[in-house]
NUVEXDO-296980 format. One line per field, with one value per residue (C-alpha): y, x, z; chain. Coordinates in nm, 2 decimals. Example, Ala and Ser with C-alpha at 12.3 -4.5 7.8 and 13.67 -1.06 7.14 Angstrom:
2
c2: [-0.45|-0.11] .
c1: [1.23|1.37] .
c3: [0.78|0.71] .
chain: [A|A] .
***
This chain:
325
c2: [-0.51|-0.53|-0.86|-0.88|-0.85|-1.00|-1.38|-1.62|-1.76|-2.08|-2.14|-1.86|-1.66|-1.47|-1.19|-0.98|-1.07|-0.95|-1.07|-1.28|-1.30|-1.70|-1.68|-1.53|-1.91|-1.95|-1.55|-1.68|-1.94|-1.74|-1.45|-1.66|-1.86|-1.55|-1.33|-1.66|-1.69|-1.32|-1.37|-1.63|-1.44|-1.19|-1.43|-1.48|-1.88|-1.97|-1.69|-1.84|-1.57|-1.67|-1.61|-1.33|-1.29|-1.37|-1.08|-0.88|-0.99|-0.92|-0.52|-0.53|-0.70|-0.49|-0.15|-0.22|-0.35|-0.34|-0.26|-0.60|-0.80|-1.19|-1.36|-1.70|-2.02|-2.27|-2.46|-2.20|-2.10|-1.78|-1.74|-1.30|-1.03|-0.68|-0.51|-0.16|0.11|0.46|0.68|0.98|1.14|0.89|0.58|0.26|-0.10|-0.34|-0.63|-0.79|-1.08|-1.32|-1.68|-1.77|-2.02|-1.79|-1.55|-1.39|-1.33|-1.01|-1.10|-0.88|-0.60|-0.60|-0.64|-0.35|-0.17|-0.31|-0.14|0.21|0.23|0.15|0.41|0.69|0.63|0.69|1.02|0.94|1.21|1.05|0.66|0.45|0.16|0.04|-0.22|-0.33|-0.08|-0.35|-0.54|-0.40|-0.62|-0.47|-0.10|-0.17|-0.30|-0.07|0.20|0.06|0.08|0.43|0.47|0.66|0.63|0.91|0.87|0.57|0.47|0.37|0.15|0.29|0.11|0.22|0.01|-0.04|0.19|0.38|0.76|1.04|0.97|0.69|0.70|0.88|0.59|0.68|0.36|0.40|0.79|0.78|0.77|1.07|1.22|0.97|1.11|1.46|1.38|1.13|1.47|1.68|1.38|1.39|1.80|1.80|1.53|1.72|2.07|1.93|1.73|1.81|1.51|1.29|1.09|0.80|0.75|0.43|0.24|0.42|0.31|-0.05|-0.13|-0.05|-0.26|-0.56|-0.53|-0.51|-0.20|0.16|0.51|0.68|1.05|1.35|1.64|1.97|2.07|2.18|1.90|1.99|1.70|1.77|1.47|1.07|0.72|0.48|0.11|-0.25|-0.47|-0.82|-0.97|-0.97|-1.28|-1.60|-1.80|-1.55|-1.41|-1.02|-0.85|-0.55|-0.29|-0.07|0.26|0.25|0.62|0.90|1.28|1.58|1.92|2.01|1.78|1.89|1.71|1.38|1.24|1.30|1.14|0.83|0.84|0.76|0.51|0.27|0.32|0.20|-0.10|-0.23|-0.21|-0.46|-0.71|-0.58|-0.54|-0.27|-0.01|0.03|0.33|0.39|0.69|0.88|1.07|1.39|1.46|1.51|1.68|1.43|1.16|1.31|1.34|1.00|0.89|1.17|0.99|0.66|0.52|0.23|0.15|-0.20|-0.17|0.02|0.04|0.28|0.45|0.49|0.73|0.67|0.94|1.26|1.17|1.24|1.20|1.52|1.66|1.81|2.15|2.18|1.88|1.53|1.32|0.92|0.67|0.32|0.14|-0.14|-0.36] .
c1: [0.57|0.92|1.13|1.47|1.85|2.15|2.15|2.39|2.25|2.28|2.18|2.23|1.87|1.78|1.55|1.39|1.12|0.73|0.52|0.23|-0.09|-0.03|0.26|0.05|0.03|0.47|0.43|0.23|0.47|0.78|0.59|0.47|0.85|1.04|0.78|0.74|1.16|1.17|0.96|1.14|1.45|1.30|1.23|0.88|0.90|0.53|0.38|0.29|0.26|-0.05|-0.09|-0.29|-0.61|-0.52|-0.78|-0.52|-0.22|-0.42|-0.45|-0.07|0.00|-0.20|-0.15|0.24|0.23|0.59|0.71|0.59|0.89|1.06|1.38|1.38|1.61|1.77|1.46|1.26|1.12|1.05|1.32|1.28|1.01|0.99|0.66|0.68|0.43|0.38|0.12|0.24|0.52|0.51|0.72|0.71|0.81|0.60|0.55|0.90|1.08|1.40|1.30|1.50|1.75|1.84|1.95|2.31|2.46|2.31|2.03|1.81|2.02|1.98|1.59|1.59|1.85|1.65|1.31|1.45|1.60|1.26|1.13|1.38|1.33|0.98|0.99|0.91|1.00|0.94|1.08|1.00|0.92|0.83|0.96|0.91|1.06|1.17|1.36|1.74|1.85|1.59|1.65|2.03|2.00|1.83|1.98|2.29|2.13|2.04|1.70|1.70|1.42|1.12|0.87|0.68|0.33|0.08|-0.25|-0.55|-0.96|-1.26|-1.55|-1.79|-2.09|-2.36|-2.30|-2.57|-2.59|-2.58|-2.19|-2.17|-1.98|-1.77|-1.92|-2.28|-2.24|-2.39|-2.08|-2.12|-2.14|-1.87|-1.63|-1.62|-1.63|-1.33|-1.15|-1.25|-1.06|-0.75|-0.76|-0.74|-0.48|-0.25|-0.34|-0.23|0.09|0.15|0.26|0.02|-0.28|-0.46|-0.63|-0.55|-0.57|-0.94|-1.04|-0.85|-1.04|-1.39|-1.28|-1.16|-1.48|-1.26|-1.41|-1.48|-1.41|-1.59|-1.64|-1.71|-1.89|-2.00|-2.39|-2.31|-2.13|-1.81|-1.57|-1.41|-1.22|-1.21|-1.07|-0.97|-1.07|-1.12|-1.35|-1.19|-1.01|-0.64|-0.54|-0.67|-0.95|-1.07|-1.39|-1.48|-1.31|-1.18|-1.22|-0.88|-0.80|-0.53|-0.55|-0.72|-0.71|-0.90|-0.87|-0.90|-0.72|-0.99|-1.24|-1.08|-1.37|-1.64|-1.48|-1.36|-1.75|-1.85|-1.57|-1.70|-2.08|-1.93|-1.75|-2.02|-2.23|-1.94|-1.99|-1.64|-1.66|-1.38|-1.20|-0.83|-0.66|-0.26|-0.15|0.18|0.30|0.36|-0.02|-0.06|-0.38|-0.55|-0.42|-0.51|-0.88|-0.91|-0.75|-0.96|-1.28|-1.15|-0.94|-0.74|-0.37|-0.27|0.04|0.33|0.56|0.90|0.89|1.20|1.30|1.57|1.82|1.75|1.41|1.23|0.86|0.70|0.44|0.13|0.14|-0.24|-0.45|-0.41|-0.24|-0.24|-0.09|-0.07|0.30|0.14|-0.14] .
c3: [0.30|0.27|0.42|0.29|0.45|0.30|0.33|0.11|-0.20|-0.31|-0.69|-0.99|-1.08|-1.39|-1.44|-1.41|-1.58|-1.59|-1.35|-1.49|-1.32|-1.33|-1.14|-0.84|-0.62|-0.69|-0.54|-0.26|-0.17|-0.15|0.01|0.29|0.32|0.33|0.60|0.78|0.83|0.91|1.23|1.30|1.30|1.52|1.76|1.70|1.62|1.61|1.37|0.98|0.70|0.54|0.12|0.01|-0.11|-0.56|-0.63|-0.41|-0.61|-0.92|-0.81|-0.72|-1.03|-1.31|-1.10|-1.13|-1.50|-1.60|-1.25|-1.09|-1.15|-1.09|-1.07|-1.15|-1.07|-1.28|-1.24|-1.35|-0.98|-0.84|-0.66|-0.61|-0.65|-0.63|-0.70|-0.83|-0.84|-0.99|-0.87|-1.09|-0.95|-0.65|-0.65|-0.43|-0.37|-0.22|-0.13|-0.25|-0.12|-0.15|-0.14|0.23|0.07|-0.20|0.05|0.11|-0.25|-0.33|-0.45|-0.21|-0.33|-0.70|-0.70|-0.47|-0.69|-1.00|-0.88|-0.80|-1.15|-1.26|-1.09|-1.17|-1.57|-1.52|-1.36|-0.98|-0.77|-0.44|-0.40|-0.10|0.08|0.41|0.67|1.03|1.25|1.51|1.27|1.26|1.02|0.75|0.88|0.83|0.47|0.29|0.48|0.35|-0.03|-0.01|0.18|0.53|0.76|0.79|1.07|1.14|0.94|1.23|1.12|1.35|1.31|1.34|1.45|1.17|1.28|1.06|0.96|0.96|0.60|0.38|0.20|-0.11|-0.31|-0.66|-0.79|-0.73|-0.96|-1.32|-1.54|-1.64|-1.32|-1.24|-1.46|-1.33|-0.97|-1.07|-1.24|-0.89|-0.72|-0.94|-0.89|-0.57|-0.50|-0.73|-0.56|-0.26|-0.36|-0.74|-0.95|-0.71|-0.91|-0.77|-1.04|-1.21|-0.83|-0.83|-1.18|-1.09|-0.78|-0.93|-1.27|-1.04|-0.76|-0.53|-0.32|-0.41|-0.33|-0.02|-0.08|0.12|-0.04|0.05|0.01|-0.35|-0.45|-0.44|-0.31|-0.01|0.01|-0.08|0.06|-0.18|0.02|-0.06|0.08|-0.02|0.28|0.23|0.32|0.11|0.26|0.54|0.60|0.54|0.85|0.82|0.51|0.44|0.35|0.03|-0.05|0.15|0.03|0.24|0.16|0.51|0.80|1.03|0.81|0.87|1.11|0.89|0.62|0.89|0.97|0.63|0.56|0.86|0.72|0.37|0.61|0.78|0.45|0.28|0.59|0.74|1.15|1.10|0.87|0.90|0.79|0.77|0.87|0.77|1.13|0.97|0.93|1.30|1.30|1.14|1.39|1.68|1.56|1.51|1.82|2.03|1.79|1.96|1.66|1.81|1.74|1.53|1.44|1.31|1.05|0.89|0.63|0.41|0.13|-0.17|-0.09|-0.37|-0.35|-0.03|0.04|0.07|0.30|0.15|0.27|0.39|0.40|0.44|0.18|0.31|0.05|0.15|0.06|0.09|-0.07] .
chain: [A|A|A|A|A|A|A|A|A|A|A|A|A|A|A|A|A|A|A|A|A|A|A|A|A|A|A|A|A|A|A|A|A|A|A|A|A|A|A|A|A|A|A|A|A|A|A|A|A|A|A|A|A|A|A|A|A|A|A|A|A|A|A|A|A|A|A|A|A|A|A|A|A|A|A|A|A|A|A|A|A|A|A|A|A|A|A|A|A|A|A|A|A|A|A|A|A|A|A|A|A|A|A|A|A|A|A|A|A|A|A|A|A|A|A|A|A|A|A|A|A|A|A|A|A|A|A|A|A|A|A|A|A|A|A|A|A|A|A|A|A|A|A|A|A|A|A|A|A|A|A|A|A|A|A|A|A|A|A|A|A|A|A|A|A|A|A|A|A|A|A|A|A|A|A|A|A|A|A|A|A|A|A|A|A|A|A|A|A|A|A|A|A|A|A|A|A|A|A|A|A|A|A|A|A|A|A|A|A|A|A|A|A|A|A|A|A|A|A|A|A|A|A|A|A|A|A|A|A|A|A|A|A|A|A|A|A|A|A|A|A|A|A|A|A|A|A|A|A|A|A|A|A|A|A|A|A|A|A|A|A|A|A|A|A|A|A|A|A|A|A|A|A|A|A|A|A|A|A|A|A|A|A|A|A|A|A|A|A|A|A|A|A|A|A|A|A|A|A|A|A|A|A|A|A|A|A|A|A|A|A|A|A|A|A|A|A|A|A|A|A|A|A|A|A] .
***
């Protein structure tokens, strides 16, 4: 979730530094000030950006490492974020933020500046983020930094439902067996989009409890595909509705449903009335079979690419990656 433009600032900031899992309620604060002033400026004067669920900031926070980085004021407030990621060759920002009275001096543009240098030492090959399509502002900033809009990201749900079968779960696998179905999952992401590795979220999200890793086999074994989800509700203080889809990989597009089928199984096993998935519009295929399956639309949002360093398309399959968390 991106929410910046170029507002005036009002007191000098330093950084950036690391982000500290103590800082996460400060993050919280100016993550809800800023989303909550940019719905006001798009006219919508009644919406409040709640926090986030900690254990969420906790993934964001440990999966970044060095990437998840602050600003600070003269107080020692966090005035700025930008959250970082690296998923191999894949490079992202999100969620990052400008607290709203800290906005107009370039602020916004040198954590955004800051966090695609940090990606380009470490090798990313694709850099990104994504932002509300309706806002112009937004569009119109980054664009003016480099990025250029790709097609739009569109959440769809599934109603939680029982599958044929009981979910084969990453999680539930003796270690052993664990291990080498994790390497099957790494193979095949890179087979598809070489450089890719979802590995470390994977590893992350069973470490933290956060969810686990749906996968669809064939009779032998084999894996055919996996979804990445968590369980834990996003924002802090809710109840368990709605499971989501970080990372999904299929071999096969036309595969998708089963897959889908056994993510809403694993959903209504966690206590979630839903599963949402977020799905990249150039993986067409697998968007019309879960619309034709009765997959409902949510909501939308743009991608955007650093210029030099485009997302690609995985030739044959699906690969879904979530800029979000």
């Amino acid at each position: 979730m991106a929410g910046l433009k170029p507002w005036r600032a009002t007191r000098a900031v330093d950084g950036p530094h690391v982000v500290r899992v103590e800082d996460i309620p400060a993050l919280n604060d100016v993550f809800s000030e800023a989303f909550t002033e940019r719905y006001r400026r798009d006219g919508m004067v009644g919406v409040r950006v709640p926090a986030l669920n900690p254990a969420v900031w906790r993934y964001a926070i440990e999966d970044a490492a060095d990437g998840a980085m602050l600003w600070r004021g003269e107080r020692g407030e966090i005035m700025a974020f930008n959250i970082a990621h690296l998923s191999g060759a894949e490079g992202w920002m999100g969620p990052l933020a400008v607290r709203p009275e800290a906005q107009g001096g370039g602020l916004g543009k040198e954590i955004v500046r800051t966090g695609v240098e940090w990606l380009r030492a470490r090798g990313a090959r694709a850099i990104g983020l994504e932002t509300m399509p309706r806002t112009m502002d937004n569009i119109g900033f980054y664009s003016s930094l480099g990025f250029v809009p790709g097609r739009l990201t569109v959440t769809l749900t599934v109603d939680a439902a029982p599958a044929d079968a009981p979910p084969s779960l990453l999680g539930r696998l003796p270690s052993r067996e664990r291990e080498a179905v994790m390497a099957e999952c790494r193979a095949l992401t890179d087979a598809l989009l070489p450089g890719w590795d979802f590995a470390r979220e994977i590893a992350l999200t069973e470490r933290l409890a956060l969810g686990d890793t749906v996968l669809l086999r064939e009779a032998d074994g084999d894996v055919l595909g996996f979804a990445l989800c968590h369980s834990v509700p996003l924002v802090e203080g809710r109840v368990r509705e709605e499971l989501r889809v970080l990372k999904l990989v299929l071999r096969r597009a036309d595969d998708g449903p089963a897959l889908m089928s056994r993510v809403a199984d694993f959903a209504r096993r966690s206590g979630a009335r839903r599963a949402a998935v977020r799905v990249q519009g150039e993986y067409e295929t697998f968007y019309r079979a879960l619309i034709t399956g009765g997959a409902r639309v949510r909501w939308t949002d743009l991608r955007m690419t650093y210029v030099g360093y485009p997302e690609p398309r995985a030739g044959k399959g699906v690969v879904l990656s979530n800029w979000e968390i």
